[in-house]
C-alpha positions in Angstrom: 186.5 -7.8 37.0 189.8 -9.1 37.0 189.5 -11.2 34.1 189.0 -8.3 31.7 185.9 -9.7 30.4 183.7 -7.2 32.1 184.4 -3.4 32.5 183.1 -1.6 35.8 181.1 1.4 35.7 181.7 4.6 38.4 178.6 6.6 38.7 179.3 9.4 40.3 176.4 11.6 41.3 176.8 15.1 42.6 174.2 16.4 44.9 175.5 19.5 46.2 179.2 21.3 47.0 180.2 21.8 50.1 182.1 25.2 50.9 184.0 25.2 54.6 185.0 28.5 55.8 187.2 27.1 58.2 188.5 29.8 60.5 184.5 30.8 61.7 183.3 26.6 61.3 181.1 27.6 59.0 179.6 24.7 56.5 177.5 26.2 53.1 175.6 23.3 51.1 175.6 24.8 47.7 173.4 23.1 45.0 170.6 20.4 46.4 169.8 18.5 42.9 167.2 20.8 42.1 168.7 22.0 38.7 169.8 25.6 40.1 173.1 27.0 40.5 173.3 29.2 43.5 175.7 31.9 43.4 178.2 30.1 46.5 179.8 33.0 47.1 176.5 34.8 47.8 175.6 32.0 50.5 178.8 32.0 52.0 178.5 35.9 52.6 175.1 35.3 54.0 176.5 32.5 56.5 179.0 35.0 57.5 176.8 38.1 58.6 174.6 35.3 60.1 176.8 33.7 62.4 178.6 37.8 63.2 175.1 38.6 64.2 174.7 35.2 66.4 177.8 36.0 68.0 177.3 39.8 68.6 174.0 38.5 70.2 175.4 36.1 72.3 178.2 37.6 73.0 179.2 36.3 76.2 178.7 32.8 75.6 180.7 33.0 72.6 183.9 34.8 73.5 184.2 32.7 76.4 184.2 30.0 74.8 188.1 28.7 73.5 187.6 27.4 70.4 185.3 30.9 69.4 187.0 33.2 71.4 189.1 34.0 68.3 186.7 35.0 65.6 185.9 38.1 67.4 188.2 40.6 64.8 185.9 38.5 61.7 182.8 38.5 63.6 183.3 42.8 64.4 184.4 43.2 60.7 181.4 41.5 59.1 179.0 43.6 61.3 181.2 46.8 60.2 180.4 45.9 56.5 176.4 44.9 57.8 175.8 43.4 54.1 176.6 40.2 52.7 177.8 41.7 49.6 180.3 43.9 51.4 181.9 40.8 53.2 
């Protein structure tokens, strides 16, 4: 408060981290309040060969599409390595 009198508490509570892989628009929750510690980097490797195998699948709606069109040299690089922990 302004008068001093009274100090203000933050409470911060963290629920989860969020990892953004920006380039393929991929989002990775990491952590749900549940008291484990997923290894992120894991997940994130795991979003990746996902979303290559998505695209390769749907191939044509994908590359035609201007704001995917791009990823194709990620998304044909990921299937290349066809592991998560290779990526």
């Amino acid at each position: 408060m302004a008068n001093g009198n009274h100090k203000e508490k933050l409470a911060i509570v963290c629920i989860g981290i969020v990892l953004l892989l920006t380039i393929l628009g991929i989002v990775v929750l990491i952590g749900t309040g549940n008291g484990k510690k997923p290894d992120s980097q894991d997940r994130l490797q795991e979003e990746i060969l996902e979303y290559a195998e998505e695209y390769y699948q749907n191939y044509d709606m994908y590359f035609h599409t201007p704001n995917r069109k791009g990823h194709v040299p990620y998304i044909f690089k990921a299937l290349i390595m066809d592991a998560p922990e290779a990526i």
